[in-house]
C-alpha positions as CSV (number, residue, x, y, z in Angstrom):
1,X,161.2,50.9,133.9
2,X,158.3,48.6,132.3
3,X,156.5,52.1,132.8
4,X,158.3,54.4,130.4
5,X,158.9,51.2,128.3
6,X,155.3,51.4,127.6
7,X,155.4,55.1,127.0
8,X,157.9,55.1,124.4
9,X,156.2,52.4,122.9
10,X,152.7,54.6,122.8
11,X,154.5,57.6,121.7
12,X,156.4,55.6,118.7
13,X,152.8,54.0,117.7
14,X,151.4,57.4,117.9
15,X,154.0,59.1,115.8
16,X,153.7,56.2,112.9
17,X,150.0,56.6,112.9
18,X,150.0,60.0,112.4
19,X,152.3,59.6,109.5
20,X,150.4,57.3,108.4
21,X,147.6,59.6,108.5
22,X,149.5,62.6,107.0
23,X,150.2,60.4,103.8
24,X,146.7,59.0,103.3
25,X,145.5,62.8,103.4
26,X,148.1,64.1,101.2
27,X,147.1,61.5,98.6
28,X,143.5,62.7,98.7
29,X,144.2,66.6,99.1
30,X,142.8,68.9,96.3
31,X,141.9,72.3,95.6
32,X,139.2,72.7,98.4
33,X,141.4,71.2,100.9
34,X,144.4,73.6,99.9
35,X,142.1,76.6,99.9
36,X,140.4,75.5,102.9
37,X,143.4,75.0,104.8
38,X,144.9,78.4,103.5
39,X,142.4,80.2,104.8
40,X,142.2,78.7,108.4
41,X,145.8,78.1,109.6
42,X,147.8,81.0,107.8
43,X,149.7,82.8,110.3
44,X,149.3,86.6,108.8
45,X,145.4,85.9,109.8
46,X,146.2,86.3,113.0
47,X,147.3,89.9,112.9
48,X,144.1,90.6,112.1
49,X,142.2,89.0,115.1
50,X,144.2,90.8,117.5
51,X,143.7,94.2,115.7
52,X,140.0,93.3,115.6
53,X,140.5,93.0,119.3
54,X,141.9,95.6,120.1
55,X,139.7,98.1,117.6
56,X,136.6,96.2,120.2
57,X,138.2,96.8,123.4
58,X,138.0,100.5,122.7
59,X,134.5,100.8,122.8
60,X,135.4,100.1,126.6
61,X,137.3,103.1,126.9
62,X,135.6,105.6,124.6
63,X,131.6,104.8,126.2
64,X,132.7,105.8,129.8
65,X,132.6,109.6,131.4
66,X,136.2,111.1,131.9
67,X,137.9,110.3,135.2
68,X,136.6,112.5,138.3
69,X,139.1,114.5,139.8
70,X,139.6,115.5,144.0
71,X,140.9,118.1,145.4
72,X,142.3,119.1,148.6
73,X,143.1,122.6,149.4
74,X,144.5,124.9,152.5
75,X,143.5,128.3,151.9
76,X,144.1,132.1,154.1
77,X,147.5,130.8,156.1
78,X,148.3,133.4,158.3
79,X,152.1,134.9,158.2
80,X,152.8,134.9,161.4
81,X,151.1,130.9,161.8
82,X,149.5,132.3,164.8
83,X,146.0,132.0,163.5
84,X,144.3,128.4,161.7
85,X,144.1,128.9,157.9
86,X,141.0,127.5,156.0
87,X,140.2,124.0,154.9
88,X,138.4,122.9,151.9
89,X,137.9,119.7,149.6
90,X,136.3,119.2,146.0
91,X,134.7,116.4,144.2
92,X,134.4,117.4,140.0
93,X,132.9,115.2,137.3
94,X,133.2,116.2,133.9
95,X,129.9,115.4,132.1
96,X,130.3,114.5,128.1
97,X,126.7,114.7,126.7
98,X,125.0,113.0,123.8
99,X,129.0,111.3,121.9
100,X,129.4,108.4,123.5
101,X,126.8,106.8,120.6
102,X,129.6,107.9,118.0
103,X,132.3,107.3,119.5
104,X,131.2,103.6,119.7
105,X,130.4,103.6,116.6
106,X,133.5,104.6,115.2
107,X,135.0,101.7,117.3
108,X,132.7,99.0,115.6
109,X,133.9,100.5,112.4
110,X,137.1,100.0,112.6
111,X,136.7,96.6,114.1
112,X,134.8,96.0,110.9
113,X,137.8,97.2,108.7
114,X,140.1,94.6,110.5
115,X,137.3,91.9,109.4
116,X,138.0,93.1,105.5
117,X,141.5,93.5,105.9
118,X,141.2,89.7,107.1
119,X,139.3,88.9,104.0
120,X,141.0,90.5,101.9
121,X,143.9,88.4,102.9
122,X,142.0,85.0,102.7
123,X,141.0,86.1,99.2
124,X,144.4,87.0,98.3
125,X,145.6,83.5,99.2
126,X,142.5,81.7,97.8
127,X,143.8,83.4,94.2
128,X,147.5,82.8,95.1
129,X,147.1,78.9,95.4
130,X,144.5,79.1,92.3
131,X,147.4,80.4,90.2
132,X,149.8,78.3,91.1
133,X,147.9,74.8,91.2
134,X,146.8,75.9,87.5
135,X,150.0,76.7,87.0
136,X,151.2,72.9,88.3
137,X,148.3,71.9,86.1
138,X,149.6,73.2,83.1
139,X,153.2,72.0,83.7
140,X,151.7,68.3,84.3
141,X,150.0,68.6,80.9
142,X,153.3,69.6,79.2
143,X,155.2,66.6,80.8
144,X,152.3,64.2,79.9
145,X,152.8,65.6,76.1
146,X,156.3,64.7,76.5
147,X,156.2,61.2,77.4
148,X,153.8,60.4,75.1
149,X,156.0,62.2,71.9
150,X,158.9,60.8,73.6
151,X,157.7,56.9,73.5
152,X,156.4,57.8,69.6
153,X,159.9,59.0,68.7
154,X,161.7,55.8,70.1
155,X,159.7,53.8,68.1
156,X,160.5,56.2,65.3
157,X,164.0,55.6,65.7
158,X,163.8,51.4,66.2
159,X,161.7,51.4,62.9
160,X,164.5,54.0,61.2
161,X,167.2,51.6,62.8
162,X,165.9,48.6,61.0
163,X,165.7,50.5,57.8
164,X,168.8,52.0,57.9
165,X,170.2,48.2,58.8
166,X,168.3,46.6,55.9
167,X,169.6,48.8,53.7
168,X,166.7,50.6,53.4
169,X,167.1,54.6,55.7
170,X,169.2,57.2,55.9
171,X,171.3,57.5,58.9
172,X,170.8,61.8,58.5
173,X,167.4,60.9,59.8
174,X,168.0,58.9,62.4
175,X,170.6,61.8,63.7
176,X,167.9,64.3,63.4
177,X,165.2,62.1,65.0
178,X,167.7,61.5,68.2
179,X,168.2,65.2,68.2
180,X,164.4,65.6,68.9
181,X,164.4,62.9,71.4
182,X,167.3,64.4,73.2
183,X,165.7,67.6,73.4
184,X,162.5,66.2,74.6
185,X,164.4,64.8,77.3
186,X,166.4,68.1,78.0
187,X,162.7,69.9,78.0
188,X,161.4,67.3,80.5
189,X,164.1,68.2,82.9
190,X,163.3,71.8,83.0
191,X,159.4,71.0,82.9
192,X,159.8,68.4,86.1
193,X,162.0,71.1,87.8
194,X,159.2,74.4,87.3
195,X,156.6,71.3,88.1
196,X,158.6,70.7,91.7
197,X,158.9,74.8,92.3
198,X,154.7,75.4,92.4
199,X,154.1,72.4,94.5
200,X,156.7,74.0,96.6
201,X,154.7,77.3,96.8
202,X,151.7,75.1,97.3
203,X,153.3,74.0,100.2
204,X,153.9,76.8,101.8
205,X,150.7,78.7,100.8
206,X,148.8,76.1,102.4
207,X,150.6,74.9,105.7
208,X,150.3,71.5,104.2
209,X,153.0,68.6,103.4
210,X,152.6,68.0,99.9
211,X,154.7,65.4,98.7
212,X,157.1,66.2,95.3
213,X,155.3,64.2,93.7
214,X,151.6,66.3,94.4
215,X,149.6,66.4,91.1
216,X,146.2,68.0,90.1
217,X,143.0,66.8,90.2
218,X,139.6,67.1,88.7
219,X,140.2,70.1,86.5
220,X,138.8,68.4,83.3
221,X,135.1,69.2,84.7
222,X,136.0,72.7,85.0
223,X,137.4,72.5,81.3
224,X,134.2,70.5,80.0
225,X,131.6,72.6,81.9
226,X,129.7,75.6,80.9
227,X,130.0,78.0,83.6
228,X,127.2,80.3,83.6
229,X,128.6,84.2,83.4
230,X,125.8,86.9,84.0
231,X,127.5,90.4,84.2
232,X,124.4,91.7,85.5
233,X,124.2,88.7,88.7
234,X,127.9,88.8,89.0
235,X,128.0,92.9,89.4
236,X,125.8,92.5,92.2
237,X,127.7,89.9,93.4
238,X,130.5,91.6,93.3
239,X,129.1,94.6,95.0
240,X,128.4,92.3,98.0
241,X,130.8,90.2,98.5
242,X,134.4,91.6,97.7
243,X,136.2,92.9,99.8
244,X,138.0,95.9,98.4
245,X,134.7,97.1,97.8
246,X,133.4,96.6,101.4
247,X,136.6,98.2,102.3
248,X,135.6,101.5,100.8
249,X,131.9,101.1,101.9
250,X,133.7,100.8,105.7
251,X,136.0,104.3,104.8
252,X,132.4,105.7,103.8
253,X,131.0,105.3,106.8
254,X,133.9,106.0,108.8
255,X,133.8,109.5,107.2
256,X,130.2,109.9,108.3
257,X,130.4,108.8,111.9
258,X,133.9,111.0,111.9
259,X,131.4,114.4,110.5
260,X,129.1,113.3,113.3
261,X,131.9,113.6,115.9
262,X,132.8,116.6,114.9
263,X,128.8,118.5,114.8
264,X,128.4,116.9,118.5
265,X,131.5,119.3,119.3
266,X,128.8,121.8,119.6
267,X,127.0,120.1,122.4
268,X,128.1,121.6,125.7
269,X,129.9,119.5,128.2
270,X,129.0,119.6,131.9
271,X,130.7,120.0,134.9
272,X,129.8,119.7,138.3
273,X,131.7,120.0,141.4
274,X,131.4,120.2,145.4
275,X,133.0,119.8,148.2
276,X,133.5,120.6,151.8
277,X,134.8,123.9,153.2
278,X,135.8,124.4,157.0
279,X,136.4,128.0,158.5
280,X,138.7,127.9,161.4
281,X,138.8,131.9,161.9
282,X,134.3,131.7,162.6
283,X,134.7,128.7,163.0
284,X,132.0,127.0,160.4
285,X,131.7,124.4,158.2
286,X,130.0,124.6,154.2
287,X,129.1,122.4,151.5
288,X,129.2,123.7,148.5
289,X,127.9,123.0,145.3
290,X,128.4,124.6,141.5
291,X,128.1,123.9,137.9
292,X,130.0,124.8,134.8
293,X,128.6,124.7,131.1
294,X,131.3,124.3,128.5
295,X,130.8,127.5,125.8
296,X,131.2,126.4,122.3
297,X,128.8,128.9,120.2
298,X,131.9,131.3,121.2
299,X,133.0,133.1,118.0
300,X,136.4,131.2,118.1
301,X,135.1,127.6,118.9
302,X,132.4,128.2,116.4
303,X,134.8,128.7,113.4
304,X,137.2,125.8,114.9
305,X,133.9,123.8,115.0
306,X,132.6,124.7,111.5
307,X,136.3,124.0,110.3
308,X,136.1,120.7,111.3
309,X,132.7,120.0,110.3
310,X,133.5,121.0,106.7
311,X,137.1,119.0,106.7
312,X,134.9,115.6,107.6
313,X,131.8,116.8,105.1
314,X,134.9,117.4,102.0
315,X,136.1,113.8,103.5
316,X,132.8,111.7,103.1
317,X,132.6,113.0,99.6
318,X,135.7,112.6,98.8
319,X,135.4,108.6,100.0
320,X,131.8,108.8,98.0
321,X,133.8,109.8,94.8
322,X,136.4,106.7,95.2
323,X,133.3,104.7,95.7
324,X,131.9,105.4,92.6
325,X,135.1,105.7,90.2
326,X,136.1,102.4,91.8
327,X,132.4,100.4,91.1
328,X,133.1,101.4,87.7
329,X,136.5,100.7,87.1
330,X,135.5,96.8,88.6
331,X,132.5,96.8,86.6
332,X,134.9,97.3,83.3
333,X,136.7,94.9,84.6
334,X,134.1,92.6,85.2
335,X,133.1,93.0,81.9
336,X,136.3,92.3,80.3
337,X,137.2,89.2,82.3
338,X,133.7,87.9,80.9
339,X,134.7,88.9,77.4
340,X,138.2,86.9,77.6
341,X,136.7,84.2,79.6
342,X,134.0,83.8,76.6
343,X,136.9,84.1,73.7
344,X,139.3,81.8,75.6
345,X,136.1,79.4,75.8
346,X,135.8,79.4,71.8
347,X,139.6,79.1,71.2
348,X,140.0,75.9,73.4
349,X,136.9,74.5,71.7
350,X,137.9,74.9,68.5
351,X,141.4,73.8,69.4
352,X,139.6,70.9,70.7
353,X,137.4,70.2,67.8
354,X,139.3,71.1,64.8
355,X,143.2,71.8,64.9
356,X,143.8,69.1,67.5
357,X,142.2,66.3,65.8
358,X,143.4,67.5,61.9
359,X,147.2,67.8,63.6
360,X,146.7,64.5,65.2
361,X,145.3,62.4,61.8
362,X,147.7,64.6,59.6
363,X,150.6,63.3,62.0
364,X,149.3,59.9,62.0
365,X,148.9,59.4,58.0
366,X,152.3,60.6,57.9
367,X,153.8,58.3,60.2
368,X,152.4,55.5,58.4
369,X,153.3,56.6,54.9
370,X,156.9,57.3,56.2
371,X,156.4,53.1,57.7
372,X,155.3,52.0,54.7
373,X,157.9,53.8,52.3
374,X,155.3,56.2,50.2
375,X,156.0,59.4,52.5
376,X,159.0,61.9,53.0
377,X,160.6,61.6,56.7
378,X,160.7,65.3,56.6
379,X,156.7,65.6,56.2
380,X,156.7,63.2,59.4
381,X,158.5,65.4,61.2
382,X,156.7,68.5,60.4
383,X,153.5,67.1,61.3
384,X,155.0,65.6,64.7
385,X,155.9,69.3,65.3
386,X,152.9,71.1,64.5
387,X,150.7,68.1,66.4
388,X,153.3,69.2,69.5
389,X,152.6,72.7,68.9
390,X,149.3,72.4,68.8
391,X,148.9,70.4,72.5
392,X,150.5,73.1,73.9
393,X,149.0,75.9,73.0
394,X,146.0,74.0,74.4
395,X,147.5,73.4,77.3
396,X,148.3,77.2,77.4
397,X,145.0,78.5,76.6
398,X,143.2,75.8,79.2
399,X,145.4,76.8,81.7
400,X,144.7,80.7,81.2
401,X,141.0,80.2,80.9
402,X,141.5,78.7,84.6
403,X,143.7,81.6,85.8
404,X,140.3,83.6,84.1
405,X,137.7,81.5,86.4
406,X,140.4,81.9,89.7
407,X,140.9,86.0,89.1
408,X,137.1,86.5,88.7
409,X,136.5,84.7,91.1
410,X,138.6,87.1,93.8
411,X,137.0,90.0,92.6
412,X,133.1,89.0,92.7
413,X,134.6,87.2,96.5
414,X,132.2,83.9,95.5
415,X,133.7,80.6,94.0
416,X,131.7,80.1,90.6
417,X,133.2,76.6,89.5
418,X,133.2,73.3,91.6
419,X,136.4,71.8,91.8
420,X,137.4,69.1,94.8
């Protein structure tokens, strides 16, 4: 009994220390650790392995000789069963010459497209959690805007409160500045819900779990650094590393080793055969012996061979051409992902500099004219809302310039800004 006492006990401090565990690291997860875990413990990755697998194990069964084959034969049986008939027995092998280099190659190829396929999944997901941890990011911009305007409105109201009790306000603006409280408040509801809805597809992107409460982190250096875009570096990059592109390279060379395949068709196969023979009627015993030589320059397997040659030739080129129209169409892309990046780069800035700061002081100088009687309330609450305005449409175009960063990033396949 004091046996499984212990047990229990072991399992129960286990369990809390793992808990324990799972909430330290959930408190320290970001970006990396999402990605990374993404990547490694996704179960549509596996798919891949095993087709990968199985694309390898074929090499096993296409870089052998075909089966040999036996046979056993009683030949000249009299009618009248009087006499012994004639006894025989054959050994052929089938000899494949000069195609078993292909044919393993063709194996290793599409082995290889399983490993892209695979990539192209863990790219997918990279730019699948980028999107939506931006996405969170924007949302817990939008709520931070809201407490702060909402904590400057209640002190709005107190102040219009005491004026209106003094003798001094207008109750119409106390109304209208409750109304922009309440829908503040309203707004913060819907924000908090779309907030909790991309930590939930965080959660289930990454295998991890986040708490509701998950927040960003560390996206201000991203914001405040100047990520160096060379078209001409990230083309070759691109070329390199992403894996739609390696996926056609791999349906190039597929076509090639398939052309190949089909020329070695006009290599003749071998095949040799003996056996034992035994004459009851002499009687004798033989061994013989013979060889066969497959006959492809016949008129008909020559066409048929040509035919096939010229299907796989009007193939490669074909998988040439979608090489080329697709390196350009990503290079115009590339291009105008650079061009955004760099014009969503000067809008934030100047947001930054200029419109953010002016809405902020005009907002300010009204709220203290209003305080001190020499302003209109309606002028304070103009400014409020363009100052409100303005934060967001930061937040908008900061969160769009990271969407920018995570979608070129998938298509040159390298990570180009360092977040944690």
């Amino acid at each position: 009994m004091k046996y499984l006492i212990a047990l229990m006990l072991a399992v129960f401090s286990a369990s809390a220390l793992k808990a324990q565990t799972d909430s330290v690291s959930a408190e320290s997860v970001g970006l990396n650790i999402l990605l990374m875990n993404a990547v490694s413990n996704n179960l549509k990755l596996t798919e891949f392995d095993y087709r990968q697998k199985i694309e390898l194990i074929k090499k096993e069964q296409t870089n052998k000789q075909p089966m040999p084959m036996f046979e056993a034969m009683v030949d000249y049986v009299p009618l009248n069963l009087m006499d012994k008939p004639e006894y025989s027995g054959y050994l052929s092998q089938r000899l494949m010459i000069g195609k078993f280099g292909a044919m393993e190659k063709m194996s290793g190829v599409n082995a290889d497209a399983q490993v892209i396929a695979k990539d192209q999944m863990r790219t997918e997901l990279r730019k699948n959690i980028k999107q939506n941890y931006f996405s969170l990011y924007y949302y817990e911009k939008l709520l931070a805007f809201n407490s702060e305007y909402k904590n400057i409105l209640k002190d709005v109201v107190r102040t219009l409160e005491l004026n209106y009790a003094s003798g001094m306000g207008a109750q119409n603006q106390i109304l209208k500045m409750n109304n922009e409280l309440q829908m503040l408040e309203f707004e913060s509801a819907g924000l908090e819900s779309s907030r909790k809805v991309y930590v939930n597809s965080l959660r289930v992107l990454s295998n991890l779990n986040l708490p509701d409460d998950f927040r960003t982190r560390d996206i201000e250096p991203i914001l405040d650094s100047e990520v160096r875009l060379d078209t001409t570096e990230l083309a070759v990059t691109m070329i390199k590393n992403n894996p739609e592109f390696r996926m056609i390279d791999n349906m190039v060379e597929k076509a090639g080793v398939e052309k190949n395949i089909a020329e070695l068709d006009r290599i003749p196969d071998i095949t040799l055969r003996g056996g034992y023979k035994y004459m009851a009627k002499e009687p004798m015993s033989y061994i013989t012996f013979s060889i066969g030589i497959d006959l492809p320059f016949m008129p008909w397997n020559s066409k048929r061979v040509n035919a096939a040659v010229e299907e796989k030739n009007l193939m490669e080129l074909q998988a040439n051409s979608v090489r080329n129209s697709t390196l350009q169409y990503m290079k115009n892309e590339l291009n105008s992902m650079v061009i955004m990046i760099n014009s969503m780069r000067i809008k934030i800035s100047y947001l930054k500099e200029v419109i953010i700061p002016q809405s902020a002081q005009t907002f300010n100088s009204a709220l203290v004219s209003y305080a001190s009687g020499s302003g209109e309330f309606m002028n304070m609450l103009d400014s409020y809302r363009i100052l409100r305005q303005n934060s967001q449409m930061l937040a908008g175009e900061e969160t769009e310039l990271l969407k920018q960063y995570g979608d070129l990033e998938s298509l040159i396949g390298k990570q180009i800004t360092n977040i944690k």
